[in-house]
OpenMM code with the backbone's topology and positions (N, CA, C; nanometers):
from openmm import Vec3, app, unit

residues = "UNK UNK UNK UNK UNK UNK UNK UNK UNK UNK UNK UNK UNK UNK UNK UNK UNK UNK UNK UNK UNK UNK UNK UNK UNK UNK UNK UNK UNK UNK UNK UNK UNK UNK UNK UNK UNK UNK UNK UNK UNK UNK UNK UNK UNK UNK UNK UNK UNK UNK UNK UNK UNK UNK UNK UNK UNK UNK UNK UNK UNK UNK UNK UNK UNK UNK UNK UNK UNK UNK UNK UNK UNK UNK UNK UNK UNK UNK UNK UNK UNK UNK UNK UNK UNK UNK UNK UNK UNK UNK UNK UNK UNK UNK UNK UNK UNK UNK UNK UNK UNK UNK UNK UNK UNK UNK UNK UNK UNK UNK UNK UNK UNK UNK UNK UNK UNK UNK UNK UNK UNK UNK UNK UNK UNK UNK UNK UNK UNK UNK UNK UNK UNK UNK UNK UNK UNK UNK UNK UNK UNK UNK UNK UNK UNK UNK UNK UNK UNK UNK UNK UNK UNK UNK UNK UNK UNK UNK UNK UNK".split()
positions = [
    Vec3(10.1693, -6.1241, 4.5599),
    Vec3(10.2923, -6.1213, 4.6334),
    Vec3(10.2811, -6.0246, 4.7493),
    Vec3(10.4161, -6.0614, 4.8504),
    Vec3(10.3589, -5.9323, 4.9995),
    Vec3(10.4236, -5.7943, 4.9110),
    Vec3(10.4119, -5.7209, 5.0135),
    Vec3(10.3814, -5.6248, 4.9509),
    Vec3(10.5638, -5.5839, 4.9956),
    Vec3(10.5886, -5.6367, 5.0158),
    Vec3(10.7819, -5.6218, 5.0733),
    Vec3(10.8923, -5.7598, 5.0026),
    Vec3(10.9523, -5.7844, 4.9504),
    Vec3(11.0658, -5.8432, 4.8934),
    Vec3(11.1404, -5.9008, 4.9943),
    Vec3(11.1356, -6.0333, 5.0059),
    Vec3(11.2549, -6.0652, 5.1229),
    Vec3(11.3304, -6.1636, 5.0503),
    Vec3(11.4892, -6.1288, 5.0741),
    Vec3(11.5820, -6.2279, 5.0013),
    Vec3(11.6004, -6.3321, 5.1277),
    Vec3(11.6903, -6.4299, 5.1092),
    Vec3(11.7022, -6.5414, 5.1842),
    Vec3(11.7581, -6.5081, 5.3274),
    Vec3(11.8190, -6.4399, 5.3690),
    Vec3(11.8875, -6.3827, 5.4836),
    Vec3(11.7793, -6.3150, 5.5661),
    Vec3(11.6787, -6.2437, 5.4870),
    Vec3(11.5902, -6.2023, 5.5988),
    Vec3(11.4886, -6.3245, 5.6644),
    Vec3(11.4310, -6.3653, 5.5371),
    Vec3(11.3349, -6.4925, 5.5625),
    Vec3(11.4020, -6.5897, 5.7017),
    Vec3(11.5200, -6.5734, 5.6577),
    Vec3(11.5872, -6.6652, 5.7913),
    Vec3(11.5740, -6.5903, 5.9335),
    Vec3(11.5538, -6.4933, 5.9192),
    Vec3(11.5876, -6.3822, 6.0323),
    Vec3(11.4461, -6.3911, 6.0622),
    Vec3(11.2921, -6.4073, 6.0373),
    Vec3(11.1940, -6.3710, 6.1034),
    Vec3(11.1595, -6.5263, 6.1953),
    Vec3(11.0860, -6.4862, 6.2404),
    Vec3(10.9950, -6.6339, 6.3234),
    Vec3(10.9314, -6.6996, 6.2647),
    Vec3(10.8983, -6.7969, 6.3441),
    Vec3(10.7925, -6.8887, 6.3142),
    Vec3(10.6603, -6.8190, 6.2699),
    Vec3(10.6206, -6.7850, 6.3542),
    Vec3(10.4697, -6.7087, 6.3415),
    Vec3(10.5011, -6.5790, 6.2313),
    Vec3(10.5875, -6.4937, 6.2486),
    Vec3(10.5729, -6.4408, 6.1275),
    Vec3(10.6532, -6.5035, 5.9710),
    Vec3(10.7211, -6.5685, 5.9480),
    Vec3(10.7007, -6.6916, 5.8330),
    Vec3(10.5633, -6.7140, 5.8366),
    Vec3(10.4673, -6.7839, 5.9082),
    Vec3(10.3088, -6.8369, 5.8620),
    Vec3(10.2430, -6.7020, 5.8300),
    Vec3(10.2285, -6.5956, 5.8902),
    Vec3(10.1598, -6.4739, 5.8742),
    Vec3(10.2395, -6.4309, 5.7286),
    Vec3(10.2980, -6.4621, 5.6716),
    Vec3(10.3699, -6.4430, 5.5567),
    Vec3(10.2523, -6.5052, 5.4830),
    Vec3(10.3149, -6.6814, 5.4743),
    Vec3(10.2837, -6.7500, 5.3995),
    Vec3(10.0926, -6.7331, 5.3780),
    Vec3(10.0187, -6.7352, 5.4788),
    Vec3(9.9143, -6.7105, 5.4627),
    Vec3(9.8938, -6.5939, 5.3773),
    Vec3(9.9409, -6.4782, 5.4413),
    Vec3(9.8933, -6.3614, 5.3369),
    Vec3(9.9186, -6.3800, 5.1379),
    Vec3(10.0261, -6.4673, 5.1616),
    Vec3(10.0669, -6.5109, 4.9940),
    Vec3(9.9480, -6.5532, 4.9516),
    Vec3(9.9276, -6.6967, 5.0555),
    Vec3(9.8246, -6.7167, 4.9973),
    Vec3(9.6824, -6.7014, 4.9784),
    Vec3(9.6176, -6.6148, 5.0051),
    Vec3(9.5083, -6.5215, 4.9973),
    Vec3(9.5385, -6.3955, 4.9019),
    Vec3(9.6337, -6.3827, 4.8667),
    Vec3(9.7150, -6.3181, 4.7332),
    Vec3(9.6602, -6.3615, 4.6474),
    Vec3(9.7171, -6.4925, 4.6135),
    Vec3(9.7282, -6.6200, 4.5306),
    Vec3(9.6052, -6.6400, 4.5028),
    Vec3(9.5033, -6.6552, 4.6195),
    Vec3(9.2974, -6.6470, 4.5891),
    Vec3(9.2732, -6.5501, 4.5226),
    Vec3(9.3001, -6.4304, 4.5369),
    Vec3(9.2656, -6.3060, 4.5075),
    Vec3(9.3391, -6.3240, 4.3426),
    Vec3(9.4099, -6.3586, 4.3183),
    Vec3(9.4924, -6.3528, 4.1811),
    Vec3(9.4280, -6.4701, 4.1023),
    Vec3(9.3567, -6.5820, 4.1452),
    Vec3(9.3211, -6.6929, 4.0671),
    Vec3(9.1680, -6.6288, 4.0150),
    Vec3(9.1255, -6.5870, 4.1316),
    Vec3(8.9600, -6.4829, 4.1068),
    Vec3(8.9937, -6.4123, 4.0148),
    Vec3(9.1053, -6.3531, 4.0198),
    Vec3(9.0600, -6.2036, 3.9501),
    Vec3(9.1128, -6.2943, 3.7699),
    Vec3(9.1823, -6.4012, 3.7823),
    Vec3(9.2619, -6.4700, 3.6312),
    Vec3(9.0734, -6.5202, 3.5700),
    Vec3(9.0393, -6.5977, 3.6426),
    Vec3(8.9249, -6.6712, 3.6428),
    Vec3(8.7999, -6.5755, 3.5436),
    Vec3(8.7929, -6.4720, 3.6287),
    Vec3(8.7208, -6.3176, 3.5598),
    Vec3(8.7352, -6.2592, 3.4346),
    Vec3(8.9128, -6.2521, 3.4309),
    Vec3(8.9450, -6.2194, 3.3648),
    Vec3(8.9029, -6.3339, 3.2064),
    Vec3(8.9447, -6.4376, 3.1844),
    Vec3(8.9473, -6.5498, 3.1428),
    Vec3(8.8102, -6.5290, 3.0936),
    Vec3(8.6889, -6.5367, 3.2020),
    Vec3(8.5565, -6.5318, 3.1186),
    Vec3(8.5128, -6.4109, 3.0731),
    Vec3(8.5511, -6.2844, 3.0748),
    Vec3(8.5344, -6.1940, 3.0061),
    Vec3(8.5944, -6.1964, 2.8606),
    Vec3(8.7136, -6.2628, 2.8668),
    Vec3(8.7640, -6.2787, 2.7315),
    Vec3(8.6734, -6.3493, 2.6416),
    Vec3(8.6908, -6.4555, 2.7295),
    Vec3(8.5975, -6.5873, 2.6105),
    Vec3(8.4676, -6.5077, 2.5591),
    Vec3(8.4357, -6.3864, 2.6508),
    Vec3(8.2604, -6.3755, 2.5965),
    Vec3(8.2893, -6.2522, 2.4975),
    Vec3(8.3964, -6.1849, 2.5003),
    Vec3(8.4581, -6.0684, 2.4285),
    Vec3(8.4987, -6.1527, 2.2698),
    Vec3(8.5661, -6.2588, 2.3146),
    Vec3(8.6049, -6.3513, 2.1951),
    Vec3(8.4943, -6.3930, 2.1463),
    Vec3(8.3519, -6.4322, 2.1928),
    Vec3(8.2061, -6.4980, 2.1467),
    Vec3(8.1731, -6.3661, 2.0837),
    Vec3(8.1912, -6.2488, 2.1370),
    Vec3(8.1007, -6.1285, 2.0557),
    Vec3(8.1312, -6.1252, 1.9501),
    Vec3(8.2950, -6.1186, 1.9455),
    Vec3(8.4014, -6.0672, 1.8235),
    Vec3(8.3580, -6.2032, 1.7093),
    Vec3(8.3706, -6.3303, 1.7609),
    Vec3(8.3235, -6.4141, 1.6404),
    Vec3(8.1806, -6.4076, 1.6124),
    Vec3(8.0724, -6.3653, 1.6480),
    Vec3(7.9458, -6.3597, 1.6272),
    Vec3(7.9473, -6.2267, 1.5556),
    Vec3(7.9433, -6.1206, 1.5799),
    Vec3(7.9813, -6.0147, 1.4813),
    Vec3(8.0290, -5.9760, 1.3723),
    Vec3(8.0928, -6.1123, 1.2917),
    Vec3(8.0747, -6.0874, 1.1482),
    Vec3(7.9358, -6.1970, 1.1491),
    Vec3(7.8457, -6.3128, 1.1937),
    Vec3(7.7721, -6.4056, 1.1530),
    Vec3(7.6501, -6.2688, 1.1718),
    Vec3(7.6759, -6.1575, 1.2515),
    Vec3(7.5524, -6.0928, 1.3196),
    Vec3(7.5460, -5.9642, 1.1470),
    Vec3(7.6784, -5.9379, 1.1103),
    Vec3(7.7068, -5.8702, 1.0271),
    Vec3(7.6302, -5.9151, 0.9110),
    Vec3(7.6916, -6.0139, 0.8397),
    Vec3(7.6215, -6.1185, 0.7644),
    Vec3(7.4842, -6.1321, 0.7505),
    Vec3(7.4383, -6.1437, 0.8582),
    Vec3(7.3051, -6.1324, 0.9070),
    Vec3(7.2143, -6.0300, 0.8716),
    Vec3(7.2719, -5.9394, 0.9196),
    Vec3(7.2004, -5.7762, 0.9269),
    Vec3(7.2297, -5.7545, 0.7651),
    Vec3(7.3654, -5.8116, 0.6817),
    Vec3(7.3388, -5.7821, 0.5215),
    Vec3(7.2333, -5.8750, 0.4559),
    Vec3(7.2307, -5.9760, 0.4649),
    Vec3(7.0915, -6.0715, 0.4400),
    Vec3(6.9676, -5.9907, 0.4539),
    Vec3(6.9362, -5.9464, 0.5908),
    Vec3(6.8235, -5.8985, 0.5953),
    Vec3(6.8193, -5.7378, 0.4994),
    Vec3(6.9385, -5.6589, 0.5140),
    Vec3(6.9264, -5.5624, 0.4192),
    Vec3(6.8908, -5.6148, 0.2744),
    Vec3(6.9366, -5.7543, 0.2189),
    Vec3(6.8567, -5.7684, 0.1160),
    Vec3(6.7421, -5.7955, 0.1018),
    Vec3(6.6632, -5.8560, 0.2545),
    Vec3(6.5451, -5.8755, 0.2064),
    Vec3(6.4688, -5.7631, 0.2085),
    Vec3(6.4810, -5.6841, 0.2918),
    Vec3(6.4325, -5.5316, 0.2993),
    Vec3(6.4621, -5.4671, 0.1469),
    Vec3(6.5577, -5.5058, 0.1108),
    Vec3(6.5395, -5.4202, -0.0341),
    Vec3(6.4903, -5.4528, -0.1524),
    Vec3(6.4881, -5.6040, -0.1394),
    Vec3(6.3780, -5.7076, -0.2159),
    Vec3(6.2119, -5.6794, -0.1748),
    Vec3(6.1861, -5.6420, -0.0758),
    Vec3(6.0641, -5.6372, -0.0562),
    Vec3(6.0086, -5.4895, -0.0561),
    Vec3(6.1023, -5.3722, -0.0914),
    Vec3(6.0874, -5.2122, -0.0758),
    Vec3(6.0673, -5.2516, -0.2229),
    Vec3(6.1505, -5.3076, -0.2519),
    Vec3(6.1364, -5.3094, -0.4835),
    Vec3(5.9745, -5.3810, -0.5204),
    Vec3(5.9778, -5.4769, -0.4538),
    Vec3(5.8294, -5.5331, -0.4635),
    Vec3(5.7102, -5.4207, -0.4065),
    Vec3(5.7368, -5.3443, -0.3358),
    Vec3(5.6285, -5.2592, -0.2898),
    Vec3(5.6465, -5.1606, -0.3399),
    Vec3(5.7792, -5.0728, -0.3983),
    Vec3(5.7256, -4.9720, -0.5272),
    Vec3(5.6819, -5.0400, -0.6577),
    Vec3(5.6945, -5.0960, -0.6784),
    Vec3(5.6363, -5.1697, -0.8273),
    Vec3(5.5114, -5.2141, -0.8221),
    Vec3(5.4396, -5.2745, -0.6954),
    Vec3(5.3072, -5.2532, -0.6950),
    Vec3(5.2474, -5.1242, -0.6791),
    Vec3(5.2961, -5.0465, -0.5816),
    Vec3(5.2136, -4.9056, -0.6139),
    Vec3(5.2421, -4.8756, -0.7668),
    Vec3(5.3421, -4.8989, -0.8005),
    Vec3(5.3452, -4.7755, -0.9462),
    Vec3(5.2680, -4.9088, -1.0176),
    Vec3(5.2172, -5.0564, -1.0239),
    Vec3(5.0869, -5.0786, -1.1334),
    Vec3(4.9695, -5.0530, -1.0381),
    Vec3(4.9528, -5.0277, -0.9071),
    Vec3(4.8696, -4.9547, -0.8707),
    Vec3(4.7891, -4.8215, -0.9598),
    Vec3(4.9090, -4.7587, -0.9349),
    Vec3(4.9487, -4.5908, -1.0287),
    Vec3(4.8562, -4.6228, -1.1704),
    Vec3(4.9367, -4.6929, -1.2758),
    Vec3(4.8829, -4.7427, -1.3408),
    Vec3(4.7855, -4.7743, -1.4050),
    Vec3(4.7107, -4.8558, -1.3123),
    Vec3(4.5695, -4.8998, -1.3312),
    Vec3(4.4625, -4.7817, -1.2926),
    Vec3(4.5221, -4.6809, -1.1829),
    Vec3(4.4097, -4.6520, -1.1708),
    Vec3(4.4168, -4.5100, -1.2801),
    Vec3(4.5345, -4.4945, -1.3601),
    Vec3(4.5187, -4.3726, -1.4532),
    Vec3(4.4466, -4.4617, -1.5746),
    Vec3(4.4518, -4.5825, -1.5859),
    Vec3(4.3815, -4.6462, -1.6629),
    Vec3(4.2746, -4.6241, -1.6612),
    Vec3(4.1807, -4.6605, -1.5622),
    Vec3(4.0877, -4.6665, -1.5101),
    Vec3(4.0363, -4.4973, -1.5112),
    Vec3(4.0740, -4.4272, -1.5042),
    Vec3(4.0661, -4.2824, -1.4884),
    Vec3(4.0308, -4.2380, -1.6392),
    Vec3(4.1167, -4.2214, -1.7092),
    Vec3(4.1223, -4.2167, -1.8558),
    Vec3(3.9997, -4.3091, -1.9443),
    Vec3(3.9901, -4.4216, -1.9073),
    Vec3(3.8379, -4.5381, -1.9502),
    Vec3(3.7679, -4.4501, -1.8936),
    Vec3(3.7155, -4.4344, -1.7795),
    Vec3(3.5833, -4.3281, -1.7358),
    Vec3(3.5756, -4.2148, -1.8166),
    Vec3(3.6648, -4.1223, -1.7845),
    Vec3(3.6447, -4.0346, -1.8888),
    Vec3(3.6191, -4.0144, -2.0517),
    Vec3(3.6439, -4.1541, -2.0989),
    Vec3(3.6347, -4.1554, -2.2252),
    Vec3(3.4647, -4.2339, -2.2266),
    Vec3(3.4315, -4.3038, -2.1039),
    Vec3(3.2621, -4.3064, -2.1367),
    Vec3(3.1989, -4.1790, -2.0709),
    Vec3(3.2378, -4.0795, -2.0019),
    Vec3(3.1512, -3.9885, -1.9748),
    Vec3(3.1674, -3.8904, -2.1122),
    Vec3(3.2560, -3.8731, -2.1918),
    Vec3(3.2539, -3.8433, -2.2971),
    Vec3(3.1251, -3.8611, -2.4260),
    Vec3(3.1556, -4.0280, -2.4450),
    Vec3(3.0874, -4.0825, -2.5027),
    Vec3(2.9403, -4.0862, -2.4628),
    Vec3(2.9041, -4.0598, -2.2894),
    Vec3(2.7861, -4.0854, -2.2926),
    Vec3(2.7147, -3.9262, -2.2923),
    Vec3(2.8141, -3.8190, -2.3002),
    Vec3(2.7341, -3.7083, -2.3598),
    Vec3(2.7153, -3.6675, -2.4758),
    Vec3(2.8084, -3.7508, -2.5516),
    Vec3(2.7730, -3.7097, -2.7207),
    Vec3(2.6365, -3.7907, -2.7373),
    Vec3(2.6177, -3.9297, -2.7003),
    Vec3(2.4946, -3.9804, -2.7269),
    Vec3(2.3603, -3.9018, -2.6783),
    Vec3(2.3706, -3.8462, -2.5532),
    Vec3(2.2678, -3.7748, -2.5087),
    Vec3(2.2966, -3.6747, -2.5921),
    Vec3(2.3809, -3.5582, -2.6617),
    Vec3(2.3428, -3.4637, -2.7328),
    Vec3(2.2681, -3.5445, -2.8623),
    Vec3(2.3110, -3.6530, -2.8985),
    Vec3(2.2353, -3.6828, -3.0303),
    Vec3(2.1061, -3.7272, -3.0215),
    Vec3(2.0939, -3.8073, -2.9352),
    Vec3(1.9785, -3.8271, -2.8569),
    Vec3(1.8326, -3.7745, -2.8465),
    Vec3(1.9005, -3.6162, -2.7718),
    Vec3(1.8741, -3.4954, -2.7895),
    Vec3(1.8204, -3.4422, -2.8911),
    Vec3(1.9256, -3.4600, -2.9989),
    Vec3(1.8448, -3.3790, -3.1132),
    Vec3(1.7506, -3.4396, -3.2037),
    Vec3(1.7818, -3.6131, -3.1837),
    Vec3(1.7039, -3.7028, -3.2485),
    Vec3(1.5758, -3.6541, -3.2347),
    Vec3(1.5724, -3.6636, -3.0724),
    Vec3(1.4058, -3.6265, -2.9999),
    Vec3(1.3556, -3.5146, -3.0466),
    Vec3(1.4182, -3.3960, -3.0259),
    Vec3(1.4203, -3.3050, -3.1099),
    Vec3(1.3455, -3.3092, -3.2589),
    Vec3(1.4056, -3.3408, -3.3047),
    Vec3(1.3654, -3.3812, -3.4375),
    Vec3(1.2698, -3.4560, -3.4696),
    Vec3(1.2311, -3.5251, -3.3745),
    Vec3(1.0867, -3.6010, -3.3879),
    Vec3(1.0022, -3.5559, -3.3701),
    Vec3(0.9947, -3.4956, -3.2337),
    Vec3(0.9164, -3.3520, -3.2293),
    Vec3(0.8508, -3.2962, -3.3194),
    Vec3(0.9617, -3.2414, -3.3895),
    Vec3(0.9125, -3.1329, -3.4762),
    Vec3(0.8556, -3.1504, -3.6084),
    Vec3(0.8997, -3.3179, -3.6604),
    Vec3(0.8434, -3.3958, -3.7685),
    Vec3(0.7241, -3.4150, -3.7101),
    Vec3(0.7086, -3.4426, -3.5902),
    Vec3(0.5436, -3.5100, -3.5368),
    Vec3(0.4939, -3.3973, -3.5226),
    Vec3(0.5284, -3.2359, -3.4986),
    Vec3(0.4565, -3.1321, -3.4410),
    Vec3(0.4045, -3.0664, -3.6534),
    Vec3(0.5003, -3.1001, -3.7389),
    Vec3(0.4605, -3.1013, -3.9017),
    Vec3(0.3667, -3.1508, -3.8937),
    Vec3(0.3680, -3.2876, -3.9063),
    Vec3(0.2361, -3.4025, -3.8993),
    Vec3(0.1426, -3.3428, -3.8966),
    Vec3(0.1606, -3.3276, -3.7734),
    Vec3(0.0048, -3.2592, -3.7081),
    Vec3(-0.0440, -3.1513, -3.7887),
    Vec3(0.0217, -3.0394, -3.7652),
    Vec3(-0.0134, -2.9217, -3.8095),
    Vec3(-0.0671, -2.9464, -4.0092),
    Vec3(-0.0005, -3.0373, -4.0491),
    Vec3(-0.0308, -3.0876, -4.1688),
    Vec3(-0.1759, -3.1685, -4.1509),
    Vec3(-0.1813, -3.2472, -4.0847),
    Vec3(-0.3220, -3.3274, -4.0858),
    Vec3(-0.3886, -3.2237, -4.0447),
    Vec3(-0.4005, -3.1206, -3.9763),
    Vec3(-0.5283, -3.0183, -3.9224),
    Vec3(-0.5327, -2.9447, -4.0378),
    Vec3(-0.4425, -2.8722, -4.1350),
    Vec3(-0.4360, -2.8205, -4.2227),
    Vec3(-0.5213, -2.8952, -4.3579),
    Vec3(-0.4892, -3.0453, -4.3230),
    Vec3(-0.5936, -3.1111, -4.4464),
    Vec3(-0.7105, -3.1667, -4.4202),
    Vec3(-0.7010, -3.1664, -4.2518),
    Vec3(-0.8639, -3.1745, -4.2028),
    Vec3(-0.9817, -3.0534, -4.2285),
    Vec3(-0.8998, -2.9309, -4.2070),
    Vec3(-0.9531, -2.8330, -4.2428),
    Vec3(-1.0088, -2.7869, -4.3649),
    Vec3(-0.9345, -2.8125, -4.4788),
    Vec3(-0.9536, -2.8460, -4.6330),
    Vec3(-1.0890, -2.9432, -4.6270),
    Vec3(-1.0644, -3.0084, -4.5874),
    Vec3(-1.1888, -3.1469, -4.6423),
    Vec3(-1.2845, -3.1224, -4.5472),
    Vec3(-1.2587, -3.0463, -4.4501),
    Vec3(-1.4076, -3.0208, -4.3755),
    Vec3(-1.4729, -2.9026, -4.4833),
    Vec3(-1.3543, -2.7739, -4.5043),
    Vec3(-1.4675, -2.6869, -4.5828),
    Vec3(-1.5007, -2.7307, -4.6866),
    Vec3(-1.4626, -2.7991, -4.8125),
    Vec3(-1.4789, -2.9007, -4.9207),
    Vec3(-1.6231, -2.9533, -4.8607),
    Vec3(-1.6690, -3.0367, -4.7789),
    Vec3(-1.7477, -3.1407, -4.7415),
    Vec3(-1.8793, -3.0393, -4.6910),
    Vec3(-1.9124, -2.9036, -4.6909),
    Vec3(-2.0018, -2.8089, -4.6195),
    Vec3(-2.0731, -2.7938, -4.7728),
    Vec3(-2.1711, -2.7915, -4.7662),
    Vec3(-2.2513, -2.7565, -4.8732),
    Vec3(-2.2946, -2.6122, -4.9037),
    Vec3(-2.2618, -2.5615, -5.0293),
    Vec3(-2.2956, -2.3969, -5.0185),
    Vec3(-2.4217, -2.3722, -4.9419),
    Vec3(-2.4223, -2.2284, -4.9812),
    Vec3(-2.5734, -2.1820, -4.8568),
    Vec3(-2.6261, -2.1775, -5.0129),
    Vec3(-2.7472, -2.1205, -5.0218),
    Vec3(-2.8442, -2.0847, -5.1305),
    Vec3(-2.7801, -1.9492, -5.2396),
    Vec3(-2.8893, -1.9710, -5.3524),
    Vec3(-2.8021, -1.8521, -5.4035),
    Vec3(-2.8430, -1.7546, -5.3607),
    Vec3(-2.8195, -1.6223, -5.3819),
    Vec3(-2.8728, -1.4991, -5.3178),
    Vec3(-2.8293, -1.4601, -5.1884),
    Vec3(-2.8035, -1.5886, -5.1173),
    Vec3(-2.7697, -1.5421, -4.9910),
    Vec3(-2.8458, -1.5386, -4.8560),
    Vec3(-2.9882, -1.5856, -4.9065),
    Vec3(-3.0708, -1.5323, -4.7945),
    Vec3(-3.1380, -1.6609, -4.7178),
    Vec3(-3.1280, -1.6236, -4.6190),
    Vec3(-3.2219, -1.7396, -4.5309),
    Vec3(-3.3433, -1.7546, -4.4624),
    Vec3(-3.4264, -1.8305, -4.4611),
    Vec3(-3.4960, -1.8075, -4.3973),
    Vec3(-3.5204, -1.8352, -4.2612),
    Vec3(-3.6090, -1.8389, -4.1645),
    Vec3(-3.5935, -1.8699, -4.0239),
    Vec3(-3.5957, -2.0170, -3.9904),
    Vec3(-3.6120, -2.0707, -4.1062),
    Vec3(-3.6148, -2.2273, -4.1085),
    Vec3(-3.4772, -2.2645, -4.1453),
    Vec3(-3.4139, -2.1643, -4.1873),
    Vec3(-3.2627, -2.2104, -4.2244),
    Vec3(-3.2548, -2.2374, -4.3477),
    Vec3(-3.3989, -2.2304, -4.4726),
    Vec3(-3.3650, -2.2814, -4.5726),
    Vec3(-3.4133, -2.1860, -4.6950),
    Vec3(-3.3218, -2.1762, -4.7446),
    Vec3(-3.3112, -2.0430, -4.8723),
    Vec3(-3.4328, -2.0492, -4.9287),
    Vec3(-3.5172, -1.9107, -4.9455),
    Vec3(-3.6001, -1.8934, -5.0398),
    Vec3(-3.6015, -1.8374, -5.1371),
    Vec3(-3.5357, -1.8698, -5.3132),
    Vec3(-3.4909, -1.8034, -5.4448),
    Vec3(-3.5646, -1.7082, -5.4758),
    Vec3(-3.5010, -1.6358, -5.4654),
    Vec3(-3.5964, -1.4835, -5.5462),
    Vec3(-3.6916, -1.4075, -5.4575),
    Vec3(-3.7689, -1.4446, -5.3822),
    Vec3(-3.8437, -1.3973, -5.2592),
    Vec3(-3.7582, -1.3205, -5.1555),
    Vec3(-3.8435, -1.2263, -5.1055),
    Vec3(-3.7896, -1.1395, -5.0130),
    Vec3(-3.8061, -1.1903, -4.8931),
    Vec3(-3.8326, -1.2497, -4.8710),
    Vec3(-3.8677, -1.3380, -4.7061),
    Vec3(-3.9715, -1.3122, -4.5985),
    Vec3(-4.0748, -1.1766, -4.7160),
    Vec3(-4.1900, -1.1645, -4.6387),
    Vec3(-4.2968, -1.1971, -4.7053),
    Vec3(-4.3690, -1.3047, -4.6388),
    Vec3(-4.4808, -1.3669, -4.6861),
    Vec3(-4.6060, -1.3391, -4.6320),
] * unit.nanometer
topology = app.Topology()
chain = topology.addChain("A")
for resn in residues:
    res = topology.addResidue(resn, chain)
    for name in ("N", "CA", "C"):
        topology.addAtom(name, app.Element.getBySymbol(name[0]), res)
């Protein structure tokens, strides 16, 4: 609208040319007012598109919070049989490094022990080799005496 109020008595009172300089300015008003409705109008509609997309976006974003929390539950539960397995696995080792030092101590003493049965042996067979070698030596002569031939002469003094 102009920017002045005219009731019917004035409108009658101006001219020609200013009546059109009126009417024009109205209407370039009137442009200016359909632009600015027009603007207005599509800001709404896209204000109205946000506002209805914002619970589907809401919705949305809770969906995905479940899958995020479906898939955080799936990934602590594999680490912890992760966890699991490997105290399993931890605990089994240790129970053969256990096992494989008791066998080496017995092992150990087995060998040990063979040893010392085989180091008997021995000392037993030299002990009865020794026996049956002096057993198997034939006395010397009686008297004691030898001659330079090595062979006892009874009763004789060994000078001839």
């Amino acid at each position: 609208m102009a920017s002045a109020r005219f009731d019917k008595k004035e409108l009658k009172k101006l001219s020609r040319q200013e009546l059109l300089e009126l009417l024009l300015a109205q209407s370039e008003e009137l442009q200016q007012c359909r632009a600015e409705n027009a603007d207005l109008k599509k800001k709404l509609a896209d204000r109205n598109y946000k506002l209805d997309n914002a619970g589907s976006i809401a919705v949305a974003s809770l969906s995905l919070s479940g899958i995020f929390d479906a898939a955080q539950k799936a990934a602590d539960e594999y680490l912890y049989n992760v966890r699991q397995l490997a105290d399993r696995q931890a605990k089994e080792l240790q129970q053969m490094q256990l096992e494989s030092k008791r066998r080496l101590r017995t092992e150990g003493r087995q060998s040990r022990e063979a040893a010392i049965k085989a180091q008997s042996k021995k000392a037993a067979g030299i002990a009865v080799n020794t026996e049956n070698a002096a057993a198997a030596v034939p006395p010397g002569p009686p008297g004691g005496e030898q001659t330079a031939a090595g062979i006892g002469s009874p009763g004789k003094g060994g000078d001839q």
